[in-house]
MIKE-789481 format. One record per residue (C-alpha): residue in three letters; z, y, x. Coordinates in steps of 0.5 Angstrom, whole numbers, plus 500, padded with zeros to 3 digits. Example, Ala and Ser with C-alpha at 12.3 -4.5 7.8 and 13.67 -1.06 7.14 Angstrom:
2
ALA516491525SER514498527
***
This chain:
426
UNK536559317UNK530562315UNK522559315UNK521565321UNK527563325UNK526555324UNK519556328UNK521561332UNK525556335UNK522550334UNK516553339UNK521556344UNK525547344UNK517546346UNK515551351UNK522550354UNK520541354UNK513543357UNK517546363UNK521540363UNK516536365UNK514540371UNK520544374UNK524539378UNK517538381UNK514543383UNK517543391UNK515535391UNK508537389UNK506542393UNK509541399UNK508534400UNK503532394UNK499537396UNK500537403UNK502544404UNK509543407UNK515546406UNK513554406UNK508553402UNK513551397UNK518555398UNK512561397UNK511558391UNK518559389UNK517567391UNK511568388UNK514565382UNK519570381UNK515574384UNK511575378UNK517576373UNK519581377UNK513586377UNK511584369UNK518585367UNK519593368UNK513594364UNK514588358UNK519592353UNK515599351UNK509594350UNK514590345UNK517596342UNK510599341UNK507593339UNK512588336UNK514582339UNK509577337UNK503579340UNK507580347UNK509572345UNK502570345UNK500574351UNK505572355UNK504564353UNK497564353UNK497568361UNK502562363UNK498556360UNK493558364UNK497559370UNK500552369UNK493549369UNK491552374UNK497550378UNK495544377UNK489544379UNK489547385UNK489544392UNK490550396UNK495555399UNK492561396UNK490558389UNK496555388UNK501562390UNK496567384UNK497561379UNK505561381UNK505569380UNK501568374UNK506563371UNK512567373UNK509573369UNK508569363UNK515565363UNK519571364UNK515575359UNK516571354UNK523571354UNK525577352UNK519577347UNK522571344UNK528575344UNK527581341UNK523576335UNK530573334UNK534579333UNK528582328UNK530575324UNK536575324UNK544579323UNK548582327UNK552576323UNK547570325UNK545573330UNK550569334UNK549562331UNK541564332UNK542564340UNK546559340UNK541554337UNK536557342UNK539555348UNK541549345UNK534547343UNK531551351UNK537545354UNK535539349UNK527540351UNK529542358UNK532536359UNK528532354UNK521534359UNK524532365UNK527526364UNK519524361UNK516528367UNK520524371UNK518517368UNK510521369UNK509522376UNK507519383UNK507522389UNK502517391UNK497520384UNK495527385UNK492526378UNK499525376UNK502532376UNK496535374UNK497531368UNK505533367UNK502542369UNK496541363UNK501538359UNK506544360UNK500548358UNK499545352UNK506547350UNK505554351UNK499554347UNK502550341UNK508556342UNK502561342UNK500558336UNK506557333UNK508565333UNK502566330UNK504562324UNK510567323UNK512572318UNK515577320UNK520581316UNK516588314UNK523591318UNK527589323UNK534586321UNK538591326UNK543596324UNK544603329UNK551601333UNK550608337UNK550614334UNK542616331UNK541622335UNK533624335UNK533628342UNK534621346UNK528618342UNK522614346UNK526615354UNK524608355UNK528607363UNK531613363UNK535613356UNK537605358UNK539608364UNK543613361UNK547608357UNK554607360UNK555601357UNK548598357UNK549600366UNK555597366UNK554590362UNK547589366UNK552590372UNK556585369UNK550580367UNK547581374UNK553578377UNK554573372UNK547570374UNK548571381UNK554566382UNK553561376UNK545560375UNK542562382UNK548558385UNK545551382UNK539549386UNK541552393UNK548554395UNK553550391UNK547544392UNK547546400UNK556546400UNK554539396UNK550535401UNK553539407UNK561540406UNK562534401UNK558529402UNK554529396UNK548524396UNK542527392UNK543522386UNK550524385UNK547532385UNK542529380UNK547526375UNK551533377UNK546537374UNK545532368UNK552533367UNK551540366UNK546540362UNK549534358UNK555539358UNK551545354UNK548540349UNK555536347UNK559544347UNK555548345UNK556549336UNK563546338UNK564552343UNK561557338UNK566556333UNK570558339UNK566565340UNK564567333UNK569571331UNK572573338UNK571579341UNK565579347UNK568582352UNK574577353UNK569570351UNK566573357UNK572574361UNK574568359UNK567564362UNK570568369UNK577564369UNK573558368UNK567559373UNK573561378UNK577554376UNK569551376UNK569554385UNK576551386UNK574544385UNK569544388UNK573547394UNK576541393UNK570536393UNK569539400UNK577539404UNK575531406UNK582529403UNK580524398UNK575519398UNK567519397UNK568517389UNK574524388UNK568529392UNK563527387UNK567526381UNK570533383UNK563535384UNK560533377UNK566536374UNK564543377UNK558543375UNK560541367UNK565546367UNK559551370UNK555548363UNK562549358UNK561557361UNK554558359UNK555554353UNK560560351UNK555566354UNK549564350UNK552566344UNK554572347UNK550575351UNK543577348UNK547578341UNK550584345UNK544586348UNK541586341UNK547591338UNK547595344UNK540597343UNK538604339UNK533603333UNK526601336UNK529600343UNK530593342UNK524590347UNK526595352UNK533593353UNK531586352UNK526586358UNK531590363UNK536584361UNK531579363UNK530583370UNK537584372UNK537575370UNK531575374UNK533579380UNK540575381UNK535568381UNK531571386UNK537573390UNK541566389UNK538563395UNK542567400UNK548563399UNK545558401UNK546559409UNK553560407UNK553554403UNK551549408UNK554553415UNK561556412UNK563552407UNK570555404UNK569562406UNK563560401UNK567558396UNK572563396UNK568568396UNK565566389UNK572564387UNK573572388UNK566574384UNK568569378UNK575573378UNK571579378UNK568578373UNK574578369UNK575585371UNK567587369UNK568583362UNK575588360UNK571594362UNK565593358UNK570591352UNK572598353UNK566602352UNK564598346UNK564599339UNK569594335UNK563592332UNK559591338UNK564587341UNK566583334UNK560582330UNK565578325UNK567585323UNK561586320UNK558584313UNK550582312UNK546580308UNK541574310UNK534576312UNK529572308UNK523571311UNK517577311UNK523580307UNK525587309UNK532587312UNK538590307UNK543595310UNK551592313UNK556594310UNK563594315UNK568590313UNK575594311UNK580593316
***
């Protein structure tokens, strides 16, 4: 790994331990530290997201067009100050712009952070690159909370103020830090579709026309839908609700996941590497479809209190084991799907289609809480869907596209322009 890559990632685990410190309090904050109540927060929460989605559509031809390290600063820069503010904020107002400018800049950032690694780096490291990157994002993520936790008062506004202003440092240390980079003179990223200088520049309309490029952001949208946007509202919900689940056992189940990421993540990648996408993908869908059955269990009321929650911890570790496997799959894909000088772009609509599923997640909350088994059969048979949506795509791919293995590189030397791939002879 080169100089570029180490700091890139080294700046990604530390905007990602600042977000620790503040995530899993942000409801506590503002609706009970702040005095808000509930549906300030839960606005909170909408505008954050909110945000994403409208900074999204616009962030990839800014990248393409002015790479993606000014786009890093910008977007690290505009969520420390909606960081800052947040935590200074007392009133309903403040607090929701400071939210929706937070949100922007988080969401920004990622695919810019993204399309930073793919120019430093093969379709070959590729892998291992995001590998690490979420490895790292878990690591601080968890790492940040757990001190957050030690931090914070509910007695003592001033607290929180300090956990915001220390997540705002760490996004001016990221900016600092991407500014430090040397990036190669041209991108390491070789053409898996055919050149054809007619599609030059379409931006949304060239991305649309891309059947496979559709056909894996349906994939991803469902991915994010019944996985990620289930975590802190429906499946919690059917925890506390059908299975009985007090908050400490959610909270160790959340730290089970969490801990299930960063125990399996270079072991599941030997697992990956030289798999085809497609079937590790499909793969994940079998195991989330598994991860829904025991907590279809946790919620009979057959066994004891202990047999809920252990079943419950074990389907959000089993959740942890699939997205370990994803996060060396997805954004390499999206990489190798990109035409030349689109990267950002496909990027940016992927993060949309993460953010979109996010914001979506909450519906199952009422099904979660008042339908238990039907809410658990039914993301039973989306997991199983995606098993059809993976084999699907594996057929629209290229060889290489789906098997980066098949493809030999050179290594990307930091500031040093990328060489040619060769295919590897069958």
């Amino acid at each position: 790994m080169g100089a570029a890559m180490r700091r890139i990632q080294a700046g990604n685990a530390l905007a990602a331990f600042g977000i620790g410190f503040t995530v899993p309090f942000l409801y506590l904050y503002v609706a009970q530290v702040r005095g808000l109540g509930s549906m300030a927060a839960t606005c909170a929460f909408v505008a954050f997201a909110l945000g994403a989605l409208v900074a999204l559509p616009f962030t990839g031809r800014v990248i393409d067009r002015r790479g993606p390290v000014p786009v890093v600063v910008g977007a690290a820069v505009a969520a420390s100050v909606g960081a800052l503010a947040l935590g200074l904020s007392t009133g309903v107002v403040p607090i929701l712009l400071s939210a929706l400018t937070l949100g922007a800049g988080q969401a920004v950032m990622q695919p810019a952070l993204a399309t930073m690694i793919v120019w430093c780096s093969t379709p070959v490291s590729r892998t291992r690159a995001f590998a690490l990157q979420f490895f790292m994002q878990n690591l601080g993520l968890g790492i940040g909370g757990l001190l957050g936790g030690q931090i914070v008062d509910e007695t003592r506004p001033a607290s929180f103020t300090l956990l915001f202003s220390i997540e705002a440092v760490m996004f001016l240390v990221l900016a600092g830090v991407a500014l430090s980079v040397r990036m190669p003179h041209a991108p390491a990223i070789t053409e898996p579709m055919p050149k054809d200088p007619q599609q030059r520049g379409g931006g949304w309309r060239r991305l649309l026309a891309h059947k496979a490029m559709v056909q894996f952001c349906v994939l991803g949208f469902v991915l994010f839908f019944a996985c990620y946007g289930q975590f802190e509202s429906g499946l919690a919900a059917f925890g506390t609700e059908a299975a009985g689940i007090t908050p400490s056992t959610l909270g160790f189940a959340l730290a089970a996941n969490t801990g299930a990421i960063v125990l399996a993540q270079f072991a599941v990648l030997k697992l990956v590497e030289k798999r085809r996408r497609s079937r590790v993908i499909a793969l994940v869908g079998l195991i989330w479809t598994v991860a829904w059955l025991i907590a279809g269990f946790s919620g009979l009321g057959h066994g004891s209190a202990a047999m809920a929650a252990t079943a419950f911890v074990t389907t959000y570790a089993l959740f942890g084991i699939g997205e370990a496997m994803l996060s060396p799959t997805l954004a390499p894909l999206v990489a190798d799907l990109a035409p030349e000088g689109s990267v950002g772009q496909y990027n940016s609509a992927f993060a949309l289609v993460k953010q979109m599923a996010l914001a979506l997640g909450p519906l199952g909350v009422p099904v979660g809480a008042g339908l238990p088994m039907l809410y658990v059969g039914i993301f039973a048979l989306v997991s199983l869907g995606i098993v059809a949506l993976a084999l699907r795509l594996g057929r629209q791919l290229t060889p290489a596209q789906d098997n980066p293995s098949l493809v030999k590189a050179a290594p990307v030397a930091s500031g040093a322009p990328a060489r040619a791939v060769e295919p590897v002879a069958a």
